[in-house]
C-alpha positions in Angstrom: 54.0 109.8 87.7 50.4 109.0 87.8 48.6 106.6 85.6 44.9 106.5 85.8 42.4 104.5 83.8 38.8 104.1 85.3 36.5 101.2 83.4 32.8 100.2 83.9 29.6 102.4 84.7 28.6 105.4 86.3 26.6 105.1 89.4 22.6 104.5 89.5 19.9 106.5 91.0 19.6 104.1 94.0 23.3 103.6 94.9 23.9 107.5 95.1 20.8 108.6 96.5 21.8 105.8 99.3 25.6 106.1 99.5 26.5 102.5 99.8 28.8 102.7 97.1 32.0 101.4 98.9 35.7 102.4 97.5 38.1 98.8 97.9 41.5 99.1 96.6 43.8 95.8 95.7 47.3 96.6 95.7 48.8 94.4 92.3 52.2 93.5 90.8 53.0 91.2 88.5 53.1 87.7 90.9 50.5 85.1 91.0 49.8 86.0 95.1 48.8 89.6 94.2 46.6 88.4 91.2 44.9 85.9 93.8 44.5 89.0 96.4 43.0 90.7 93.7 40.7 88.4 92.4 39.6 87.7 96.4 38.9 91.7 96.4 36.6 91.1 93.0 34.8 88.4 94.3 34.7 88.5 97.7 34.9 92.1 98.9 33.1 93.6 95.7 29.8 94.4 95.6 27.3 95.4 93.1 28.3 99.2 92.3 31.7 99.4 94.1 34.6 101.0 93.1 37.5 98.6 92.8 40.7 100.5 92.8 44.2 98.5 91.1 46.9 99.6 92.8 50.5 99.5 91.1 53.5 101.3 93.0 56.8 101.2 91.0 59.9 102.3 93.7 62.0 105.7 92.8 65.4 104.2 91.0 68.1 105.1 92.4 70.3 105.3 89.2 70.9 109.0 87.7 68.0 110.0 85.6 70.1 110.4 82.4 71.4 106.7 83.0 67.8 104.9 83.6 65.4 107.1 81.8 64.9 104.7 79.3 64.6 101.9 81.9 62.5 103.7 83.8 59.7 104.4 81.2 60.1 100.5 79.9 59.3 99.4 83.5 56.0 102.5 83.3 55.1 101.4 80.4 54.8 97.2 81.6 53.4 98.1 84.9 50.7 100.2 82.7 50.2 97.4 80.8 50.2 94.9 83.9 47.5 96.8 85.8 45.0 97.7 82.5 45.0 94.0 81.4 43.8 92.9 84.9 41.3 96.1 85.0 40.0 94.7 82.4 40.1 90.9 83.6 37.9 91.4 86.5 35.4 93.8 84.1 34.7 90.5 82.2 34.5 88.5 85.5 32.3 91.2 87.2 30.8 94.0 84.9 28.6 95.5 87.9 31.5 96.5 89.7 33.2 99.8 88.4 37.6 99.7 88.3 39.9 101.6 88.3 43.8 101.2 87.7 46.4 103.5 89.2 50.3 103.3 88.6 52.3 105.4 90.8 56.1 105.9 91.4 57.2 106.3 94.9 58.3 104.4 97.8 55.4 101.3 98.2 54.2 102.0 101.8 53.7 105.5 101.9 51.9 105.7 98.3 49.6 103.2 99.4 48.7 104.4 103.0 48.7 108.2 101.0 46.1 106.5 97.9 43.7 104.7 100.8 43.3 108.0 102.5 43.3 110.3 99.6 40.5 107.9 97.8 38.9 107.3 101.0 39.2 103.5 100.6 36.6 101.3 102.4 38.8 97.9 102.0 42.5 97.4 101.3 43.5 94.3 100.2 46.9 92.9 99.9 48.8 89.5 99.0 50.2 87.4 101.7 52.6 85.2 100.6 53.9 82.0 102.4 56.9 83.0 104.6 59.8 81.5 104.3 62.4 80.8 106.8 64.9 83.5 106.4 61.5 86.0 106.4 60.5 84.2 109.9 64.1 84.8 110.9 64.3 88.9 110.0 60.5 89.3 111.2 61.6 90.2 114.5 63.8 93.0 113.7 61.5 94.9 111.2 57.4 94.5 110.3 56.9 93.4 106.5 55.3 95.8 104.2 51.8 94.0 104.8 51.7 94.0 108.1 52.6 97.7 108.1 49.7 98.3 105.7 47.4 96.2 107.9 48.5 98.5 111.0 48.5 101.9 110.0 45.9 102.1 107.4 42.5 104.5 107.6 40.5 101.7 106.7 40.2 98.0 107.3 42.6 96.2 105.8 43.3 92.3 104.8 46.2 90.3 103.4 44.5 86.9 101.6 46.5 83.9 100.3 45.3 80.8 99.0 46.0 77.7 100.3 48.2 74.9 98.8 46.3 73.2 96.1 45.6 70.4 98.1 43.1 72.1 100.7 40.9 74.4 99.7 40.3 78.2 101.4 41.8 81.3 101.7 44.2 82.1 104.7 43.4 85.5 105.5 44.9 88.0 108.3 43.5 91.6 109.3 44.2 93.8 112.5 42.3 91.3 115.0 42.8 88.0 113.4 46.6 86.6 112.0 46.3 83.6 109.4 42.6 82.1 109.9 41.5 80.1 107.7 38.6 80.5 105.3 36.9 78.3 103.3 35.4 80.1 100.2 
């Protein structure tokens, strides 16, 4: 099920006759990594006339649908919520850039690879979260979802976190580069 909600401005004379409008999609739930992430794709990424794209994938449940129906359309319903509040966030923090939110049910990594070539995405960003050690540990056996995204998506693609609170920056890893550090 599809949840669409676009905010902000058409696009200006200039920008279409030129093209440079540039599609980046920031892929959200509700944790304080994927807020960061996006808030690096608002401010960072962004620019003046862009299309910033919220991305919220809710998994298929498992459960019978007679069973979880009602559990199912609470958790809609929140990620709705969840992904129109922050649409509307980074309208107040950047009013020049034009966003979208989209909440879709389906498994995470094929929605999201689907949604970046169906919108023709210029920039994917994702959150990067500090691994821990059982995550080092199962690494070998099986790529993380990021990583995958980084890999196989049409576009260029980034996972940002931000560093402890006692040093500043942004570590930040795409297809070349794994966990530079950026100061911004």
């Amino acid at each position: 099920m599809n949840f669409e909600k676009k905010v902000g401005g058409g696009e200006s004379g200039s920008e279409a006759a030129f093209g440079c409008r540039r599609r980046v999609m920031a892929v959200v739930d509700g944790g304080a990594p994927a807020k960061q992430a996006m808030m690096w794709a608002l401010t960072h990424v962004s620019n003046k006339g862009d299309i910033l794209t919220l991305l919220r994938v809710i998994p298929h449940s498992d459960h019978s649908p007679s069973s979880s129906s009602s559990s199912s359309s609470k958790k809609e319903e929140r990620a709705r919520l969840l992904v129109s509040s922050l649409a509307s966030l980074c309208k107040a923090c950047r009013p020049e850039v034009e966003v979208e939110a989209l909440v879709i049910r389906g498994h995470k990594l094929a929605t999201v690879l689907s949604q970046v070539k169906k919108l023709e995405i210029s920039v994917l960003v994702l959150s990067q979260t500090k691994p821990s050690l059982l995550s080092c540990l199962m690494m070998s056996r099986k790529e993380n979802f990021v990583e995958q995204c980084i890999e196989k998506a049409d576009c260029s693609a980034m996972a940002v976190r931000k560093q402890s609170n006692g040093v500043g920056g942004y570590l930040v890893s795409t297809r070349c580069q794994r966990n530079f550090w950026l100061l911004a």
